[in-house]
N, C-alpha and C positions, 0 to 999 in steps of 0.2 A: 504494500500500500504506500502510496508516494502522499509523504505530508509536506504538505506545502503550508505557507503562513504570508501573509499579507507583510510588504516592510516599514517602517520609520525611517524612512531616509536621509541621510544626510545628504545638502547638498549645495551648490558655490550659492552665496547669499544672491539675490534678483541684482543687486549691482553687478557684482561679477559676473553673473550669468547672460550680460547682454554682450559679453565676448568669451561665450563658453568655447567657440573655435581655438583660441588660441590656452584654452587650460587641458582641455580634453588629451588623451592620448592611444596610441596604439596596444595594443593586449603586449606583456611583457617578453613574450614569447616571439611575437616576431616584430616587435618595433627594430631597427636598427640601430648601428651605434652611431652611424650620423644623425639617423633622426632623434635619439637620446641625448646629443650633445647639442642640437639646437633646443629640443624640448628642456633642458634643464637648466638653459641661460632665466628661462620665466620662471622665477621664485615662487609662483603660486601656481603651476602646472600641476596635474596629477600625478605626473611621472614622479614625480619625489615623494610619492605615496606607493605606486606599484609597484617601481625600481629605483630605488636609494643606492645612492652612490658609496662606493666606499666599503672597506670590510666590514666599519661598522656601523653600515645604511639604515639595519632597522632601527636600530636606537634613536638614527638619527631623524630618522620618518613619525616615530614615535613623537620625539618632543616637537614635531612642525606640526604634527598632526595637535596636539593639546594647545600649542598658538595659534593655527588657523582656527582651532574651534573658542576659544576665549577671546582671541578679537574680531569675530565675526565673519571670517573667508568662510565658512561654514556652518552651515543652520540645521538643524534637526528640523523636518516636520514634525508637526503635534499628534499627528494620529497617522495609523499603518494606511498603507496604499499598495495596489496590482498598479503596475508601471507600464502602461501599455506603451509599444516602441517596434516603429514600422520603419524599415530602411528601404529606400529607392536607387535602384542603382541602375546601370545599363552597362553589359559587358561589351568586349573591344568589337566594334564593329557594326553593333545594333544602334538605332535609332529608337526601340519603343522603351520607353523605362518598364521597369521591374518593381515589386515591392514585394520584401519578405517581411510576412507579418506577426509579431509575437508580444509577448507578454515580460516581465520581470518579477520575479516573486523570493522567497526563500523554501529552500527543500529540506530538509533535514537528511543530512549528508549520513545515509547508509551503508552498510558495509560492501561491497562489490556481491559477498556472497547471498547476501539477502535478495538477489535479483531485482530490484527494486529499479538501482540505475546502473543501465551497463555501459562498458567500457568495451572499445575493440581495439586500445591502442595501450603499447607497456610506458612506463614510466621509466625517469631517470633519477638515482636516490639521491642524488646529488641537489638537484632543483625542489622537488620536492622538500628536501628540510630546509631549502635557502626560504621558501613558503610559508612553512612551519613556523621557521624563527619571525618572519615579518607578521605573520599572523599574531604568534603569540605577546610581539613588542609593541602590536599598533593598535589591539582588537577591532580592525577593520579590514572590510573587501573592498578595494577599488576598483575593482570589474566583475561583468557577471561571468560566471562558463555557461557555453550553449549546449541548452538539453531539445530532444525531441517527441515526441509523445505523437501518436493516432488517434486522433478522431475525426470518426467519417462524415459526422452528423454537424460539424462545423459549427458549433453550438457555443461558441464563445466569440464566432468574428461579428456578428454584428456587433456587441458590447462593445469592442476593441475599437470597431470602425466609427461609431458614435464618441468616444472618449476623443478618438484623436482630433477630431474636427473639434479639440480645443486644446493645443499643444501646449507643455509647458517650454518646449526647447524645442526649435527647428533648425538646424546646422549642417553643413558640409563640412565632411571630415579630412583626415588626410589621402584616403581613398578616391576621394571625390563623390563618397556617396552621401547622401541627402538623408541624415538622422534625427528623427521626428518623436519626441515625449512626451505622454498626456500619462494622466494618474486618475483613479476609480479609488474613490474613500467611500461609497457605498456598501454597508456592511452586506445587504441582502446579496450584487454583483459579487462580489468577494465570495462569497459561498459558494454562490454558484462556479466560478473559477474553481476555487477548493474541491468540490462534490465533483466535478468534471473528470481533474487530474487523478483522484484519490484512487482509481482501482487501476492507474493505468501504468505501466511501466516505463522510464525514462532514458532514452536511447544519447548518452552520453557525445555529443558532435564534439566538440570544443572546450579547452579546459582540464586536462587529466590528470595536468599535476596538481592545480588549484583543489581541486575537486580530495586526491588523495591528501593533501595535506589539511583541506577542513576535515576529513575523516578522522588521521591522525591526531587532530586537535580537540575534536568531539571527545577520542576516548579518553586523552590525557586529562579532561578539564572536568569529564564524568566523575570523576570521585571527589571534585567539591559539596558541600553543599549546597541547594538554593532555597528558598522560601516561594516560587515562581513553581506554578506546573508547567510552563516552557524555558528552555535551558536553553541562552540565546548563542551559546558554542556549540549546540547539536545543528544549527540550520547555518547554511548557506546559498550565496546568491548565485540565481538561474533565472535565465532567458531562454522563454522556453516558445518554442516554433511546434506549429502544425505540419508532419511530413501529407497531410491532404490538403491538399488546393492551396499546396502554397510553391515559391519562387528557392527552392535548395538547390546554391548550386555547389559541385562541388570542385576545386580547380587544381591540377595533378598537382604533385610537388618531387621536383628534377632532382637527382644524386650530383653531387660533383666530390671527385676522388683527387686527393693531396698526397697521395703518395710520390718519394723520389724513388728511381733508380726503375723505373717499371718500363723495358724496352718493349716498343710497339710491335716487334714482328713476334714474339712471345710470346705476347697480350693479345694480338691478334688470332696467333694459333690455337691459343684458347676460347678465345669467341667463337671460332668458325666452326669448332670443335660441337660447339653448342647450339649455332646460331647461323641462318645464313645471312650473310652480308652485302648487304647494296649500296654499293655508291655514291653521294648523293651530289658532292661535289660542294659549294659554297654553304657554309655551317647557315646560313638565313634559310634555305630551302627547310630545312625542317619545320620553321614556326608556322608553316601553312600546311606541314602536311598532315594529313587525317589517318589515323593509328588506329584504323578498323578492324588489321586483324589483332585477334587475342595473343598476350606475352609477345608483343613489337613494340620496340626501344627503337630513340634515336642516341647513336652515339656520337659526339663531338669531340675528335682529337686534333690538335695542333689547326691547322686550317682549312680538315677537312669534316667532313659529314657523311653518316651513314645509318640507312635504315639497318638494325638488324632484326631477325625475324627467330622464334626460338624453333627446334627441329623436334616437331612431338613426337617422334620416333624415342625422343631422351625423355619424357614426361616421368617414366616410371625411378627413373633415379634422382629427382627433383625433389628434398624435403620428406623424405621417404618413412620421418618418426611425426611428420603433421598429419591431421585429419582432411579427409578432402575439401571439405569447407575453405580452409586454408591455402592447400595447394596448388588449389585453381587462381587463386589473384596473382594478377601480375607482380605485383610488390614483390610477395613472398619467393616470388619465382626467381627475379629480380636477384635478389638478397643473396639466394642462397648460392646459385649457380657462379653469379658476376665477384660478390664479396668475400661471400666462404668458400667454395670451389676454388674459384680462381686467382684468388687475391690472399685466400688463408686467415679471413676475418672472421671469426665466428661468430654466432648471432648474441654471445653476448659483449664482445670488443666490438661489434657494430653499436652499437646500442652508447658507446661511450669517447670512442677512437677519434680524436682531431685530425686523422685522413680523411674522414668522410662527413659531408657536410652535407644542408639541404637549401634548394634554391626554387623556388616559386618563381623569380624574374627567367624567360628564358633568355632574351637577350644578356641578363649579370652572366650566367652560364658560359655561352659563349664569350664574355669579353674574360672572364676567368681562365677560362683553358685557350685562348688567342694570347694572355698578355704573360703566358708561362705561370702564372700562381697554381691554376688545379690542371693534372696530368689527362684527365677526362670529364665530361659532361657524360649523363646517359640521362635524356629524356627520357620521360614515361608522358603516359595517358590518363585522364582524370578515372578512378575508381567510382562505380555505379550507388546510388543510394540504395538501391537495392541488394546488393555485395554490403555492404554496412551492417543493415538491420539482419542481414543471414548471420554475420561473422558473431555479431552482440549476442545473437537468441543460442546459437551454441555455445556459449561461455566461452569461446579462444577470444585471441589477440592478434593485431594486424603486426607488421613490424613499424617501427615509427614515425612521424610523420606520413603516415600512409593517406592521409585527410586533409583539404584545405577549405572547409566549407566557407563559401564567398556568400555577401562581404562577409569581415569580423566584426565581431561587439564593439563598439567603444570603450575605452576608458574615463572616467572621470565626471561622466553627466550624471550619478549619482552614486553614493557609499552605503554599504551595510555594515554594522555595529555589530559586535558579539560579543560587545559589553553588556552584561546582565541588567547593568541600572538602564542603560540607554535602551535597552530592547525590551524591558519589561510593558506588558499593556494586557488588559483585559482579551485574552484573544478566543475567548469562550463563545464569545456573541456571534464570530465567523460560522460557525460550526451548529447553530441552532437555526 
């Protein structure tokens, strides 16, 4: 049963917020470190909430966070609110805008094994406790992670659609998507929200380390005592999307490999090995081309470009201790043959190894492996929403970064508290 709770938000006082563009930020995970270093010149940014500089950023996030909130950079609302928050976007090339439409709320961060919210992508432990520590030094979320949930009967969009036609924030983000926030203090809508989600199960998009480390933090904080029947460390914040009638996209995400000493004719004997190889000739002919068939890569080496195509004749020696759920995705297939096979990275030095990196831009890709910094690009193709929701309901794991669902949340257009005094409220009346 997926409990969900209405939030108290913190959020940049109505001064601030008539230039919420320039505090807002990108999810921690993939902002960059140029965009980090312009984002942290504005002293009242959210990034110096999300990602604090320094060894020791959370403390330091801690005490800005206690001075924005005593001189006013930040207000509580008075009473809980369903955050409704519609993004509009248009990907490269269209002309009709997009809106993916969803809600914000808090979930009470369950354990993986409860089924409640799954995951299809592994964590890193490393990031995770960097989470942890920010969490436990700030008691606050500066962004939400994105869940998904089913329903056919679409029975929360009208609500959603009415709230927004009175927005509290309308903004372009660094995306250039058009992020749009209205709020429902309605106890009765509220329930119904509530009563909606509560038998459903939440398909984890976005967010897995956020996600494990409010888990982490729930059990740690579980052996306090409270005086409260809700325990404002057991929930956290989720932005949750209908996978029916709505706009999910989801957009691949490329490998680029940093290893030295890797001779190409080698490298290549073992691709061919695996793979047949096509020529393509100038590394741009890839960004247009259509990777229709199944387990087909582009690879990009020095200044040249090549479809490769994998040989299912080799299928049965591909990942051979995974379930077939697994075996079938290109990632996985990807992984094992290209990094562990051939390269000698096992899946758990992939998971951690400064050789291998991940790149969404394809053009960064090829100007990478053009200007000599990464030894190869290898293209892939975006993974199906439908591949997602099989991998979650069997309880495996994709390899990482296997997902980029477009666009991402914002940062910083609202905060959730898991401070008991600040989150405490009659939440009784939601639920009658």
């Amino acid at each position: 049963m997926a409990e969900l709770l209405p939030l108290k938000a913190w959020r940049y006082s109505n001064v601030l917020a008539e230039n919420l563009e320039k505090l807002t930020a990108p999810l921690f995970d993939v902002v960059t470190s140029k965009q980090r270093d312009l984002l942290y010149q504005n002293p009242l940014n959210s990034i110096h909430l999300a990602v604090p500089e320094g060894d020791n950023g959370h403390l330091d996030a801690k005490n800005l966070l206690k001075k924005w909130k005593t001189t006013g950079v930040l207000e509580q609302d008075a009473v809980p609110g369903i955050y409704v928050y519609y993004q509009y976007f248009r990907l490269p090339g269209e002309k009709e805008e997009r809106c993916r439409k969803g809600f914000i709320a808090q979930i009470k961060a369950s354990d993986w094994e409860e089924n409640i919210i799954l995951r299809h992508e592994n964590t890193i432990v490393s990031a995770v406790n960097d989470r942890v520590d920010l969490l436990r030094a700030t008691e606050i979320q500066a962004s939400p992670t994105h869940g998904l949930y089913e329903d056919p009967t679409q029975e929360l969009e009208p609500w959603m659609d009415k709230a927004i036609e009175q927005p509290l924030y309308e903004l372009e983000d660094y995306q250039g998507v058009r992020e749009v926030l209205a709020r429902i203090t309605d106890p009765s809508i509220i329930h119904l929200f509530l009563k909606t989600l509560a038998p459903k199960k939440v398909i984890l998009a976005d967010g897995h380390h956020r996600l494990e480390a409010a888990i982490a933090y729930r059990k740690e904080q579980s052996k306090l005592p409270i005086s409260s029947n809700w325990r404002a460390s057991d929930y956290h914040l989720m932005y949750f999307t209908n996978v029916v009638g709505n706009h999910l996209e989801i957009l691949p995400t490329h490998r680029l490999y940093y290893g030295e000493g890797l001779e190409k004719e080698h490298f290549f004997k073992g691709i061919e090995e695996w793979f047949e190889i096509r020529p393509m000739g100038d590394a741009a002919e890839l960004s247009n081309y259509s990777f229709q068939r199944k387990h087909s890569f582009g690879l990009v080496w020095e200044d040249a470009a090549y479809v490769i195509k994998f040989r299912p004749e080799k299928m049965d020696q591909v990942a051979t201790g995974l379930p077939e759920v697994l075996r079938q995705l290109d990632l996985v297939l990807l992984h094992d043959v290209v990094f562990d096979k051939l390269l000698g990275l096992s899946p758990v030095e992939q998971r951690s190894t400064p050789l291998l990196a991940f790149e969404r831009n394809f053009s960064r890709c090829v100007q990478e492996v053009q200007a000599g910094n990464a030894r190869f690009a290898i293209i892939t193709r975006e993974i199906q929403l439908s591949q997602v929701i099989e991998v979650c309901n069997s309880g495996q794991v994709m390899p990482q970064k296997s997902t980029y669902f477009y666009p991402k949340t914002l940062g910083g257009m609202l905060f959730a508290t898991v401070n008991q005094e600040e989150f405490d409220h009659d939440y009784a009346q939601y639920f009658s």
